[in-house]
FITIRO-77625 format. One record per residue (C-alpha): residue number from 0; residue in one letter; y, z, x. Coordinates in steps of 0.02 Angstrom, whole numbers. Last residue first. Example, Ala and Ser with C-alpha at 12.3 -4.5 7.8 and 13.67 -1.06 7.14 Angstrom:
<fipas>
fipa resi 1, resn S, py -53, pz 357, px 684
fipa resi 0, resn A, py -225, pz 390, px 615
</fipas>
This chain:
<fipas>
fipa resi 266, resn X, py 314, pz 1557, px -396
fipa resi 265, resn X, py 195, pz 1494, px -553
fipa resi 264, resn X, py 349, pz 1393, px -592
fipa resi 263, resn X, py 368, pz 1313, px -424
fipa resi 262, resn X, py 191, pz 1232, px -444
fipa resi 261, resn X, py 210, pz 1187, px -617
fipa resi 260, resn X, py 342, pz 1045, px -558
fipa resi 259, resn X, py 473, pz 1035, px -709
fipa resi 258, resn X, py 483, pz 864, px -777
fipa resi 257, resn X, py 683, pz 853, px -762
fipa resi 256, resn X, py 705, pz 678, px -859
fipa resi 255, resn X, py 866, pz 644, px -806
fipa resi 254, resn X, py 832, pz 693, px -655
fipa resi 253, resn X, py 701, pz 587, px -626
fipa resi 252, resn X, py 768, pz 436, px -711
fipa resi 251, resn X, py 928, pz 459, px -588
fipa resi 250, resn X, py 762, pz 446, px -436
fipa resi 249, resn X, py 691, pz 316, px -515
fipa resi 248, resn X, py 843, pz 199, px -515
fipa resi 247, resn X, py 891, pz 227, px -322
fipa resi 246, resn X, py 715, pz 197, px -279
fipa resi 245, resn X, py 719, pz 28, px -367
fipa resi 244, resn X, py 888, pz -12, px -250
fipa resi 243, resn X, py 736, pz 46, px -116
fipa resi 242, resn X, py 619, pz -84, px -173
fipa resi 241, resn X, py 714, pz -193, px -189
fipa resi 240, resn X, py 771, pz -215, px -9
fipa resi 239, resn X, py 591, pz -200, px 34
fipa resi 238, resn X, py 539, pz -342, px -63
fipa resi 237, resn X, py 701, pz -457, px 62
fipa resi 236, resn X, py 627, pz -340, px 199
fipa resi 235, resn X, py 446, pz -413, px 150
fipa resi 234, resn X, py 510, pz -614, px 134
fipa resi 233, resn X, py 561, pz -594, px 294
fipa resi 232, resn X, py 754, pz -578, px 344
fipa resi 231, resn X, py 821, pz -678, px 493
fipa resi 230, resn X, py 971, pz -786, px 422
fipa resi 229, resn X, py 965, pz -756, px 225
fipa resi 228, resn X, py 776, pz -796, px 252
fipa resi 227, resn X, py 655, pz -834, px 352
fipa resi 226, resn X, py 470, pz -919, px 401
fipa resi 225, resn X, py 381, pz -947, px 214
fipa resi 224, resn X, py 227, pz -1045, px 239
fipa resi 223, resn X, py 186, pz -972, px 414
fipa resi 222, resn X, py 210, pz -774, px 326
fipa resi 221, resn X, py 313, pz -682, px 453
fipa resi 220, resn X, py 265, pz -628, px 603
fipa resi 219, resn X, py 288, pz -423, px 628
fipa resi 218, resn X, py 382, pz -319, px 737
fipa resi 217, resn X, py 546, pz -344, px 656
fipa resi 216, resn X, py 433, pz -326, px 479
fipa resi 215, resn X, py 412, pz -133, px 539
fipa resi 214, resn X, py 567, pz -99, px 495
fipa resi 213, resn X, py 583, pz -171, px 339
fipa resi 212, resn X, py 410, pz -78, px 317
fipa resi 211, resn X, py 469, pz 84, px 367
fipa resi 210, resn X, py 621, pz 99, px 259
fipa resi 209, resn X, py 529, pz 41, px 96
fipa resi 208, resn X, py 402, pz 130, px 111
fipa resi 207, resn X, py 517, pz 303, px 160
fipa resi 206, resn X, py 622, pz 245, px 9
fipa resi 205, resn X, py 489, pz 216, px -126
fipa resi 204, resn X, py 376, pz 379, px -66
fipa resi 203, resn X, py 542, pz 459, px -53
fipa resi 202, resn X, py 591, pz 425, px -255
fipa resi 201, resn X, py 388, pz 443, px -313
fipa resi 200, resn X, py 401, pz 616, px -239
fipa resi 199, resn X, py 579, pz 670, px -325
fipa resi 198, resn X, py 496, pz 593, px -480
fipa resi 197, resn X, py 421, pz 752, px -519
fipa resi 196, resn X, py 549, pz 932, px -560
fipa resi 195, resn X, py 603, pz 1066, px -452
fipa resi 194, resn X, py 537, pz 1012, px -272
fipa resi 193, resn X, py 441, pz 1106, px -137
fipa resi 192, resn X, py 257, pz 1087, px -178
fipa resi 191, resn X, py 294, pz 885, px -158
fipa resi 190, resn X, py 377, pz 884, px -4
fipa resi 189, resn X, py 253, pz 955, px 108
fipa resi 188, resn X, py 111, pz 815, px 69
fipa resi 187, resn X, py 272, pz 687, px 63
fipa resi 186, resn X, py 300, pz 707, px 230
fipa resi 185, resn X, py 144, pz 703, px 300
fipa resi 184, resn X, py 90, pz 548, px 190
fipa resi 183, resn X, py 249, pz 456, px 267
fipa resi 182, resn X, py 207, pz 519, px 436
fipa resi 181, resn X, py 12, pz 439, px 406
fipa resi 180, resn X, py -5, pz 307, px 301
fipa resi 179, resn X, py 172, pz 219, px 310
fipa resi 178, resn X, py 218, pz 263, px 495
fipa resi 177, resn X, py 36, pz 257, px 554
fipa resi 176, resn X, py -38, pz 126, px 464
fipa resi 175, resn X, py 133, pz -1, px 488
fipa resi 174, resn X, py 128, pz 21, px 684
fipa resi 173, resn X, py -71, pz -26, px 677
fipa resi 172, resn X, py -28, pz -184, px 558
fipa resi 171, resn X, py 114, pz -205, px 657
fipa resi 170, resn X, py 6, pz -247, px 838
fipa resi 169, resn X, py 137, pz -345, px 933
fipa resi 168, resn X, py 88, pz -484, px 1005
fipa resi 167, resn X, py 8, pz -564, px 1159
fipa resi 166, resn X, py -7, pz -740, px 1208
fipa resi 165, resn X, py -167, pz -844, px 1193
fipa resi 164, resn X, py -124, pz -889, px 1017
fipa resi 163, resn X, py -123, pz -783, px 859
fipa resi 162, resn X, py -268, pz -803, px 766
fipa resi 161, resn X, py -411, pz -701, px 892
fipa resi 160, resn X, py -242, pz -581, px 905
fipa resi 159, resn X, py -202, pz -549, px 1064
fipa resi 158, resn X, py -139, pz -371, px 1123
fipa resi 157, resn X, py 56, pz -338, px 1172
fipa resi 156, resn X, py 74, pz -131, px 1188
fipa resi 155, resn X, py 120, pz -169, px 1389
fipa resi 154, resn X, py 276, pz -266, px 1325
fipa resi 153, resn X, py 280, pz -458, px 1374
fipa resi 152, resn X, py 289, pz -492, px 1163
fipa resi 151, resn X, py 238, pz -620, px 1014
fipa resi 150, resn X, py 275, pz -546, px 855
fipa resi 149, resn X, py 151, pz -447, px 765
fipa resi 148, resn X, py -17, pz -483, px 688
fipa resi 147, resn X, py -34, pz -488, px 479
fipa resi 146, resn X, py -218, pz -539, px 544
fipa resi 145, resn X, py -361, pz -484, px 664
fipa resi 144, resn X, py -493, pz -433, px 539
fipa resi 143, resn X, py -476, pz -278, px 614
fipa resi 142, resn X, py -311, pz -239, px 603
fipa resi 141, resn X, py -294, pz -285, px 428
fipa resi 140, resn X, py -446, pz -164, px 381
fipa resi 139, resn X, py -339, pz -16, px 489
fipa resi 138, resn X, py -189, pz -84, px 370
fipa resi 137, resn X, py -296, pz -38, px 231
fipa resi 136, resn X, py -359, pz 143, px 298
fipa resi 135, resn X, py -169, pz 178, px 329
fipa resi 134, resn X, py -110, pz 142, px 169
fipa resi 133, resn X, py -265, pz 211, px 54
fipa resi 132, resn X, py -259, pz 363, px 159
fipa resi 131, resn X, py -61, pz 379, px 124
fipa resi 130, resn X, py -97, pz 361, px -73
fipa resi 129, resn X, py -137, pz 535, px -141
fipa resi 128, resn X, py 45, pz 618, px -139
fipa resi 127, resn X, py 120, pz 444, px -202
fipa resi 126, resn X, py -15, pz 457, px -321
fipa resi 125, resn X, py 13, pz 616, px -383
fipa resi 124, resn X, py 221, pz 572, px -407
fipa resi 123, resn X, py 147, pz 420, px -520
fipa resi 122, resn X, py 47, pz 558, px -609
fipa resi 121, resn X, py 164, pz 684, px -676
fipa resi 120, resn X, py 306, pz 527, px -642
fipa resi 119, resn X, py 237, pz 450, px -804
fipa resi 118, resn X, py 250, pz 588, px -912
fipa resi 117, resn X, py 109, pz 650, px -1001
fipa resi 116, resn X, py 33, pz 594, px -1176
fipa resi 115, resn X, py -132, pz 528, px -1097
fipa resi 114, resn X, py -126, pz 355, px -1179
fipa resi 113, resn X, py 50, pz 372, px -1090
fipa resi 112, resn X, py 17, pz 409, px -920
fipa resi 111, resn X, py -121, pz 283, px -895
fipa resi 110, resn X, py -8, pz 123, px -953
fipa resi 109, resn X, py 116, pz 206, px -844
fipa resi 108, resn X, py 13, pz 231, px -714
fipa resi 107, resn X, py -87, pz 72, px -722
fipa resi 106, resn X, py 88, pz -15, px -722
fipa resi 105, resn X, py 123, pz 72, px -562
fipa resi 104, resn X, py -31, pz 14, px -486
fipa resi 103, resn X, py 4, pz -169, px -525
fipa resi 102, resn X, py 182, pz -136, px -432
fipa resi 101, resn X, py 111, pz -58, px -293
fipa resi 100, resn X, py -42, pz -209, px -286
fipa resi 99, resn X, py 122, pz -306, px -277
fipa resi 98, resn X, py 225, pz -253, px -139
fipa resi 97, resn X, py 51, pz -241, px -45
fipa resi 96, resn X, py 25, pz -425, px -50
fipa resi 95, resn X, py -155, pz -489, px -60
fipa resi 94, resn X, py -203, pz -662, px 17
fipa resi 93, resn X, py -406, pz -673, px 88
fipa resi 92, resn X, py -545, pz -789, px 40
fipa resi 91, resn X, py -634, pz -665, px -41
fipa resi 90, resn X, py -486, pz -658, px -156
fipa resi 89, resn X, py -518, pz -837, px -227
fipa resi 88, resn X, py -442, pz -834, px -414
fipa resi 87, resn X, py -314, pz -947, px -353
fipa resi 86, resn X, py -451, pz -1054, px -269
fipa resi 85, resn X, py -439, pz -1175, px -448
fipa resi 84, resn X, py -269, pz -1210, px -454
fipa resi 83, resn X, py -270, pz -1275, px -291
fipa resi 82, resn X, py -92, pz -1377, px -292
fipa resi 81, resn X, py 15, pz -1227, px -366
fipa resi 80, resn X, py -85, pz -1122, px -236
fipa resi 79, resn X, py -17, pz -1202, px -84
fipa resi 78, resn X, py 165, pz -1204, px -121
fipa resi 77, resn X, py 133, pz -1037, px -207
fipa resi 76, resn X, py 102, pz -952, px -53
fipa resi 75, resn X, py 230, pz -775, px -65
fipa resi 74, resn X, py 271, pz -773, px -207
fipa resi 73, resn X, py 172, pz -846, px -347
fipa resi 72, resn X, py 14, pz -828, px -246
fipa resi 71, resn X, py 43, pz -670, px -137
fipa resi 70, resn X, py 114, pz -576, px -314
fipa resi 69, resn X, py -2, pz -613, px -430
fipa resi 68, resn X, py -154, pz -573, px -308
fipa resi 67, resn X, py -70, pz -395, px -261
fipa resi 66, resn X, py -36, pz -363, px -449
fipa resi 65, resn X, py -210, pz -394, px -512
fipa resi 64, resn X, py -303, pz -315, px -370
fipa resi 63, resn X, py -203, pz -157, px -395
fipa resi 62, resn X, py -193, pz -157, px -566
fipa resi 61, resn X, py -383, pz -139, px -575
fipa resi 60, resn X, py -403, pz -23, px -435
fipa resi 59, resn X, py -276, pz 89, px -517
fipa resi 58, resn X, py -358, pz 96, px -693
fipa resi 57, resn X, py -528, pz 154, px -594
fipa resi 56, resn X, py -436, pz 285, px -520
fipa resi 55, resn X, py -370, pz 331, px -674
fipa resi 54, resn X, py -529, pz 346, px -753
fipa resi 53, resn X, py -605, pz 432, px -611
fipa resi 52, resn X, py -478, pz 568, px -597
fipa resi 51, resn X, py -481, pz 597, px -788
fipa resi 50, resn X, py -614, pz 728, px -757
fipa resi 49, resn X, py -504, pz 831, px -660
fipa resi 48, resn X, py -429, pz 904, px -820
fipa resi 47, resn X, py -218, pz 833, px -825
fipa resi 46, resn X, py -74, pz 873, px -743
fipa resi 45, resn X, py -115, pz 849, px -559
fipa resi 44, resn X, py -1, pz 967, px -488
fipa resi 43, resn X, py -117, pz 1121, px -548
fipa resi 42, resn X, py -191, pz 1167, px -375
fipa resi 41, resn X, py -354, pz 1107, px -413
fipa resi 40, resn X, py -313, pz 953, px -507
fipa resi 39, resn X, py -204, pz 924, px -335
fipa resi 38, resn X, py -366, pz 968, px -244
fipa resi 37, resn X, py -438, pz 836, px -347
fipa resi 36, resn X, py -307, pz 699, px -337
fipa resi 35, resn X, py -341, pz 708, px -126
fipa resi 34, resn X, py -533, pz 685, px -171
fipa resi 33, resn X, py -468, pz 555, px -263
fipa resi 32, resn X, py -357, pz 468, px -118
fipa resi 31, resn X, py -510, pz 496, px 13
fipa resi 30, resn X, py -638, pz 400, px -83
fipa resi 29, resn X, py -500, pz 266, px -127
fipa resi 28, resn X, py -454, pz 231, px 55
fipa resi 27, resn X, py -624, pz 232, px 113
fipa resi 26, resn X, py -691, pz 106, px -13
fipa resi 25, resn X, py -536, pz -3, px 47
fipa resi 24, resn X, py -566, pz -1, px 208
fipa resi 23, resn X, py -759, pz -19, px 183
fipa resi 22, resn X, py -725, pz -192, px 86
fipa resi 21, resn X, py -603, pz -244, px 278
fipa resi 20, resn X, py -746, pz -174, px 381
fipa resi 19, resn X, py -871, pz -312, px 309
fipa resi 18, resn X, py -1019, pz -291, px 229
fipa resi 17, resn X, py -1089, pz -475, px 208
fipa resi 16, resn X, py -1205, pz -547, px 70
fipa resi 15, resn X, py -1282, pz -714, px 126
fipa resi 14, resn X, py -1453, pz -670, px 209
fipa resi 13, resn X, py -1413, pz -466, px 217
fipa resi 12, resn X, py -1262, pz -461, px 345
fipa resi 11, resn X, py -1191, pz -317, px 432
fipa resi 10, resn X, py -1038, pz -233, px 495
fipa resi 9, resn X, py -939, pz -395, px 472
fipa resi 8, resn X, py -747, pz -398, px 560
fipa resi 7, resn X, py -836, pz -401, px 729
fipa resi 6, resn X, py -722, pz -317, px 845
fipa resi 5, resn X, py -624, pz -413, px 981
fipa resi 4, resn X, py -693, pz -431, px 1156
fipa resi 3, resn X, py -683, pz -611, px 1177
fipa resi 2, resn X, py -516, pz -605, px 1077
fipa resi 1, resn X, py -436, pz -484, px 1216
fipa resi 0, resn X, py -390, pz -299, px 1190
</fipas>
């Protein structure tokens, strides 16, 4: 794929309102994640009545917005930021970081978990389970507003980027989708009906995230403002790293806490 045949980001413009494919993404990947929290309602894994779904979704887009503008302007492009005070609250204008919309979820669930009286990996292990769509449909949005591109390559998979040059690159936004929103989901959809207690799903979610996306960030061009690290780390592996010493933490919590999983019981 070339930049003179690259795919209109906007679907369709009214005067100055603009549906583009990046807002559908998103709709997509919430759609999909509660009808995934439903059948887990259904099934009993989803601890609370399916009416709450909403509620919590709604908490979750909330602390996901939050946390992923928090974290891309005081981490990742606070040079520019801390001298345009006023655009920080600009999100149309693009700069979200996944590392923290996760983290701004994962205050959502524990804000959510305990006005409900339930344990917080009863529905943080739920939304590892319902996130993969959410993943994959966002890095689909990436993809098609032509940024996060790879790294520049001669390998037949190189496609340019209507940002990146004249000189192909490696498409990680497609790379990242499909490890981290479709094998990861995989995995953890089988996963989670075979463990003893929750927080075992949260714990691979964490890992296999974290695993992929430092992995993935070989592939990928790092952030112009920031370059490398420590030698040839990006600021993501250098999130990733903690992510997965994080993983380490939840998954001792987990079994100290040994929330049994209803779904083994009823066996």
């Amino acid at each position: 794929m070339t930049t003179s045949s690259w795919i209109d980001p906007v679907i369709f413009s009214l005067g100055p309102l603009e549906v583009r494919w990046y807002g559908l993404m998103y709709v997509l990947g919430f759609a999909v994640g509660s009808f995934i929290l439903g059948r887990l309602a259904k099934n009993g894994f989803w601890p609370l009545p399916k009416e709450a779904i909403d509620r919590y979704v709604t908490a979750l887009i909330v602390g996901m917005f939050l946390g992923a503008r928090t974290f891309y302007v005081f981490i990742y492009n606070w040079d520019y930021y801390g001298n345009h005070l006023d655009e920080i609250f600009h999100v149309w204008k693009g700069g979200l970081s996944f590392h923290g919309a996760l983290f701004g979820m994962c205050l959502a669930t524990a804000w959510f978990a305990k006005r409900h009286k339930v344990h917080f990996f009863q529905i943080a292990d739920c939304l590892a389970v319902a996130g993969g769509p959410g993943l994959f449909f966002g890095r689909m949005g990436n993809f098609i507003n032509g940024e996060l591109y790879g790294r520049v390559t001669d390998s037949a998979v190189g496609i340019v980027f209507p940002g990146g040059g004249p000189v192909p690159r490696h498409a990680s936004q497609l790379y990242e989708g499909i490890l981290e929103g479709i094998v990861l989901a995989l995995i953890l959809a089988v996963l989670y009906r075979r463990q003893k207690h929750y927080g075992v799903v949260s714990t691979v979610f964490l890992v296999g995230y974290g695993s992929f996306r430092f992995i993935v960030e070989f592939f990928r061009e790092p952030d112009a403002q920031l370059g490398y690290y420590l030698g040839g780390l990006t600021m993501g592996q250098i999130l990733c790293f903690f992510m997965l010493l994080i993983a380490v933490g939840i998954f001792l919590w987990a079994k100290r806490a040994n929330v049994p999983n209803p779904l083994l019981a009823r066996r």
